[in-house]
BAPA-86789 format. One record per residue (C-alpha): x, y, z. Coordinates in pm, whole numbers, padded with zeros to 5 digits, always signed. Layout:
N
XYZ/...
//
This chain:
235
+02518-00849-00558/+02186-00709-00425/+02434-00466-00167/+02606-00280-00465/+02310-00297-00660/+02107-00112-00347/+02432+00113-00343/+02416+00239-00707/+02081+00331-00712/+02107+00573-00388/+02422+00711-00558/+02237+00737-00898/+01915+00877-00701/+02169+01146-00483/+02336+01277-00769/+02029+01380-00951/+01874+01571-00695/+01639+01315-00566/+01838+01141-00229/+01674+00877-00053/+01577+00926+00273/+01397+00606+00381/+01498+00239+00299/+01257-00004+00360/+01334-00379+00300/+01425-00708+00474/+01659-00759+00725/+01852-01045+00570/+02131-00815+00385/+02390-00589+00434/+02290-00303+00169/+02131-00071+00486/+02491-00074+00666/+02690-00055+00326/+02423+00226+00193/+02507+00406+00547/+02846+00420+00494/+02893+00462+00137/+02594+00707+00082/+02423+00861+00376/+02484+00841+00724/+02172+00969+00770/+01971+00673+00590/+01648+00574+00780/+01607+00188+00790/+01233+00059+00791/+01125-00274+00813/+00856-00412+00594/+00578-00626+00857/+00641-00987+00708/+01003-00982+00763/+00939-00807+01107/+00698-01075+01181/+00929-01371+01019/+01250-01198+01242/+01038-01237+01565/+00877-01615+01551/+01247-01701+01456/+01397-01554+01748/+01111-01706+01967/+01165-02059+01820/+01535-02008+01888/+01496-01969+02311/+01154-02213+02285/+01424-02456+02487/+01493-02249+02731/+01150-02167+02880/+00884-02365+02894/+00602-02202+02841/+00729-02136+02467/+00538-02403+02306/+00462-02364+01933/+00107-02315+01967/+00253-02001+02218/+00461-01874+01970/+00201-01893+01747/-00068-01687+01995/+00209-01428+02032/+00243-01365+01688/-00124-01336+01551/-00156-01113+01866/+00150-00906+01731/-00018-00869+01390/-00346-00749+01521/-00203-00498+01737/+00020-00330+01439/-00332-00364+01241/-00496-00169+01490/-00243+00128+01552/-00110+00149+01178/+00026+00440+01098/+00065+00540+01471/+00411+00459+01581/+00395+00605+01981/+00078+00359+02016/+00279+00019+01902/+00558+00078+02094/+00289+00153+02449/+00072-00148+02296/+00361-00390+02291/+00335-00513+02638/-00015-00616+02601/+00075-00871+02330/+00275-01043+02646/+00022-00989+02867/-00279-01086+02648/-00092-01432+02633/+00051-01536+02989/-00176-01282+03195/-00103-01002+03432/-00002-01200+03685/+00323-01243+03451/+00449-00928+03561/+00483-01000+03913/+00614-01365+03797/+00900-01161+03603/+00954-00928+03907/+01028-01239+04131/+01276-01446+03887/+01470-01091+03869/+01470-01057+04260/+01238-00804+04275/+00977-00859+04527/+00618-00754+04404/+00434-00516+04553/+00074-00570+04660/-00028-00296+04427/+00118-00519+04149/-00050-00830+04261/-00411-00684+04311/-00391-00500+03991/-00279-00835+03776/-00531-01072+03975/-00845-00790+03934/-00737-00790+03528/-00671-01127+03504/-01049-01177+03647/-01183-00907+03364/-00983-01142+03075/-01136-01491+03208/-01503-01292+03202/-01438-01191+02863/-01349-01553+02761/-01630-01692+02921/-01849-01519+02693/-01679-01549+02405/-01787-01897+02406/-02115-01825+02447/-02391-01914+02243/-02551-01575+02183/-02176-01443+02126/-02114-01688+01868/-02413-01651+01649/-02343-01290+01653/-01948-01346+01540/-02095-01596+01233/-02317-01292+01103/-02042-01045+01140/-01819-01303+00930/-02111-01317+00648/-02196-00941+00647/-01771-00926+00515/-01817-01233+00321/-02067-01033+00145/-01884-00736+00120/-01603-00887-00024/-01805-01078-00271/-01988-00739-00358/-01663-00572-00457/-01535-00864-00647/-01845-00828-00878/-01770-00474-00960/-01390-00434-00998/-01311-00835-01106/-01069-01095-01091/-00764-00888-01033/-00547-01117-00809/-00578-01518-00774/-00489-01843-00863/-00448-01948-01249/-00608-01607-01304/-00488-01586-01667/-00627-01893-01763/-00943-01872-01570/-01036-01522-01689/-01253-01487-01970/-01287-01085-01968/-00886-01005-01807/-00976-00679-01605/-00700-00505-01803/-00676-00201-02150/-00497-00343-02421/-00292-00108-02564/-00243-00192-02949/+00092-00237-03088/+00244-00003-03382/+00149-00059-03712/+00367-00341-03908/+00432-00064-04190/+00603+00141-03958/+00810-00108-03716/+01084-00089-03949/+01183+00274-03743/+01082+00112-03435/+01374+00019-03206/+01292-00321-03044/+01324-00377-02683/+01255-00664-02415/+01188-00532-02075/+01245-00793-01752/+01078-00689-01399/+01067-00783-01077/+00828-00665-00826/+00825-00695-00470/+00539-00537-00181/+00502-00540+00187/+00167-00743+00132/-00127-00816-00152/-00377-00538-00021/-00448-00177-00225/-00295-00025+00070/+00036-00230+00003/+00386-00086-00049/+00625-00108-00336/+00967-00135-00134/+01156-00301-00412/+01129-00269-00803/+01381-00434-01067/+01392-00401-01392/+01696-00504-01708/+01637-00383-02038/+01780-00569-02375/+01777-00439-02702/+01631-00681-02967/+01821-00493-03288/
//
């Protein structure tokens, strides 16, 4: 269903001068490959970052038997490392794909390189090895003092200075987004737009509108990549 549904509305969007370059969705369906052949050739395909993220830890969890060092709380590590490196080079596409390896490495160390080069039957070369044990050395100093006092109380007052921040914006734009929002809100942060006059709905043709909305995320900065909609006439 949601293949010839993705189908129409390219075909719809083509034929009225507005073609769709771009799809950006999941990668649990077969409307990219049928939307290829049916529509464009051309068709971009562009993965929203939860279903990126949701592809990856289940493709981890699948070979987690076949290496040990794949433990859940690994798997875990890799991931939140993942996220904070496409946080950091949004937008930039060359720097995620050179930033990629240091997700690995930020987890099992440099010395993992040189571990790889041996299972493959490559022999390390001493270049390799002093470079991964002088980095390795940098990444224990810099965990050292992260759990230092001094390093600490500086990370809780960074934490509070957002805290505050976030609070402060709440205050001015309002409960937008939360849990039982509609029955919690006394003043909904929304215009009511009044309805037509009961003398004149008579004239009026009556319709119900059904929606369905669906975004890479809950932040401003957020993405529409899907939006349904089925219209009924009430007459």
């Amino acid at each position: 269903m949601e293949p010839d549904m993705i189908v129409e509305i390219l075909k719809d969007a083509k034929k009225k001068d507005t073609p769709v370059i771009t799809l950006i969705g999941d990668d649990d369906c077969t409307a990219f490959s049928r939307a290829r052949c049916e529509v464009d050739l051309c068709l971009e395909k562009v993965s929203d970052i939860n279903h990126v993220k949701k592809n990856i830890s289940h493709r981890l969890h699948k070979i987690k038997g076949k290496s040990k060092e794949l433990s859940v709380k690994t798997i875990t590590a890799l991931l939140k490392s993942f996220s904070f490196m496409l946080a950091q080079n949004k937008g930039d596409s060359d720097r995620i794909k050179n930033s990629l390896p240091s997700v690995v490495l930020h987890q099992f160390g440099y010395k993992y390189v040189a571990q790889v080069h041996e299972e493959l039957g490559l022999s390390p070369g001493i270049a390799t090895t002093v470079t991964a044990a002088i980095r390795d050395k940098d990444v224990n100093r810099k965990r050292t003092v992260t759990k230092t006092k001094k390093f600490k109380l500086q990370r809780l007052k960074l934490k509070s200075q957002r805290s505050s921040e976030t609070r402060s914006h709440e205050i001015r734009e309002g409960y937008t987004y939360c849990s039982n929002v509609i029955a919690d809100a006394q003043e909904p942060d929304l215009t009511v737009i009044p309805g037509p006059s009961e003398d004149n709905c008579e004239h009026i043709e009556k319709v119900v509108v059904f929606y369905d909305l669906e975004t890479t995320g809950l932040s401003r900065q957020s993405s529409i990549h899907k939006f349904l909609q089925f219209v009924r006439n009430m007459n």
